[in-house]
Structure formats: structure tokens, C-alpha cells
N, C-alpha and C positions, 0 to 999 in steps of 0.2 A: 219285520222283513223289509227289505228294499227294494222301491220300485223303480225298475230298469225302462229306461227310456229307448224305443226305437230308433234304429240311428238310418234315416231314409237319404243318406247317399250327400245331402248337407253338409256343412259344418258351420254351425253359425258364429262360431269366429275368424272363419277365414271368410265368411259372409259381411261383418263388421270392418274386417281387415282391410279387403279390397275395397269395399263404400269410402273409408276412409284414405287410401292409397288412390281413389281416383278423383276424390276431391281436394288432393293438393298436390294432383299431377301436372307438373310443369311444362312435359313434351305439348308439343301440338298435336290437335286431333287430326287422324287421316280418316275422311270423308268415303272414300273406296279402299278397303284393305289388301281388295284383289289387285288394285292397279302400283301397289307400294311391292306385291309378291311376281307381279308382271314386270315392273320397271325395272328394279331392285333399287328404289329412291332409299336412302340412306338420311338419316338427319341428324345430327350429332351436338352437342351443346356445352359448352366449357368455361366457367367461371374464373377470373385474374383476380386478380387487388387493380389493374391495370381495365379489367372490363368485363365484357362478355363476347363470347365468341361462338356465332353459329355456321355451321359445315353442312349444306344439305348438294348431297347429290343428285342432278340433275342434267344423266345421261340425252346426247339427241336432241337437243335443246340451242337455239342459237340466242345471243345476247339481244336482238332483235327483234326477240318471242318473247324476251322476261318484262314484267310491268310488275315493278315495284313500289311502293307507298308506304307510308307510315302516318299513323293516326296519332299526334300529339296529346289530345286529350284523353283517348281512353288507354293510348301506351300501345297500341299493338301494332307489330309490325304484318301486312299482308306481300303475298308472294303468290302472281300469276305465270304460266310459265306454260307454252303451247310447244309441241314437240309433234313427232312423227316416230312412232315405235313400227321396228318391225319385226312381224313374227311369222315363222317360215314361209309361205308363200303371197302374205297378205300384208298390210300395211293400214295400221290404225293413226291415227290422228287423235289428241288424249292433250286436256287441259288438268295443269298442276294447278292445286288452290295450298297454300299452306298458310299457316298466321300462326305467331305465339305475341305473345304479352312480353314487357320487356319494364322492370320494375324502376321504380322513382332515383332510384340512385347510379340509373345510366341517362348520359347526354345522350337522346333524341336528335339533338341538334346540327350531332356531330356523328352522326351512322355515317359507317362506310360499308359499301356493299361494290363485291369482287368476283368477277365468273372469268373461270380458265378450267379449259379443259372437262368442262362437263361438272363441275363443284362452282355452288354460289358461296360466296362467304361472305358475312352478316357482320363486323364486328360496332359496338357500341360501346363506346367508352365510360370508364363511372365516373361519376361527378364525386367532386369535392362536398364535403358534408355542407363545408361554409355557402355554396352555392345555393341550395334548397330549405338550407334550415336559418330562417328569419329571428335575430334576437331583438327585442324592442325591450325599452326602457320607459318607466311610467316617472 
């Protein structure tokens, strides 16, 4: 006879799946989820032969308020960004924090970063292989 296993609302492959899907989740992490469904921040990510290209929406926001940086050593790029949301009768004041990672075969060196119109745009160019990759001869 076969014993039937209880199925308690689980699935431990979609349990495995996701473990796995979140550890080589590329997006950046949002810190307040409610404030991404308040905003309507958008972030969006696009790979070339040419580069890499990030699109983040950043409604109410003036160039003014954005404080930018990038960390050469560990690759990531951070993004501060102070605004004034309003919502029907009230008026919040709300800091953006976002960072992603930006992998060895983009120049760092040569980010450019673009705001019009309420869109930041992040692009990083990729490096030539010859650039990173050292041949020595013994």
C-alpha cells in the first residue's frame, strides 16, 4: 500500500525555487515596499554589448535632492534621493535609498548618470576584455 503524504498548503519546490531565485536576484532590494506602492518608483534594467542601462523612476524629486556615489571597490552603485510626496490633504517628506552591484566588466570610471523629468538614468559602459584581463609571460 502507498503512503500518502499531507500536502499542508507548501510546496517544497516552489520552496527551493524561490531560495534559489532570490539568491541570484539581480534587482535591488526595496527597504519599504509600501513606499515603492505610494510612489509608484519604477526601476527598470537593460543590458547592451554596449553597457548597461539603469531607468529608475523618481517622481517629485529635484536634482538638488539626488546624492549619488559609487563604490569602486565593492562595485555598487548607491542612490539617495529626498522628495516631497503628496497625498490628498497632507504632505510627507520620504527619503529614496536604492543601490545595485554593477559587475567587473562595466567601467566604473566612466558612469554617467542623467535626471529629466522625474527619471534618473544610470548608464555604465562595458569594458573591453583586454582592459581587466592581465596576460603575463613567464
Amino acid at each position: 500500500m502507498t503512503k500518502l503524504t499531507t500536502y499542508r498548503g507548501t510546496n517544497p519546490i516552489t520552496n527551493i525555487e524561490s531560495a534559489l531565485e532570490n539568491m541570484f536576484n539581480l534587482t535591488p532590494i526595496f527597504h519599504n515596499l509600501e513606499e515603492v506602492y505610494i510612489t509608484g518608483d519604477t526601476v527598470r534594467f537593460s543590458q547592451g554589448d554596449d553597457g548597461l542601462a539603469v531607468q529608475i523612476d523618481i517622481p517629485g524629486c529635484k536634482k538638488e535632492d539626488l546624492d549619488l556615489s559609487v563604490d569602486s571597490d565593492t562595485r555598487d552603485v548607491y542612490i539617495k534621493a529626498k522628495r516631497t510626496i503628496k497625498n490628498n490633504d497632507s504632505e510627507k517628506q520620504l527619503t529614496l535609498n536604492r543601490s545595485f552591484s554593477v559587475g567587473r566588466d562595466y567601467d566604473l570610471k566612466k558612469i554617467k548618470f542623467n535626471y529629466e523629468d522625474g527619471m534618473l538614468e544610470v548608464n555604465a559602459p562595458r569594458r573591453k576584455k583586454e582592459e581587466y584581463i592581465k596576460k603575463y609571460t613567464i
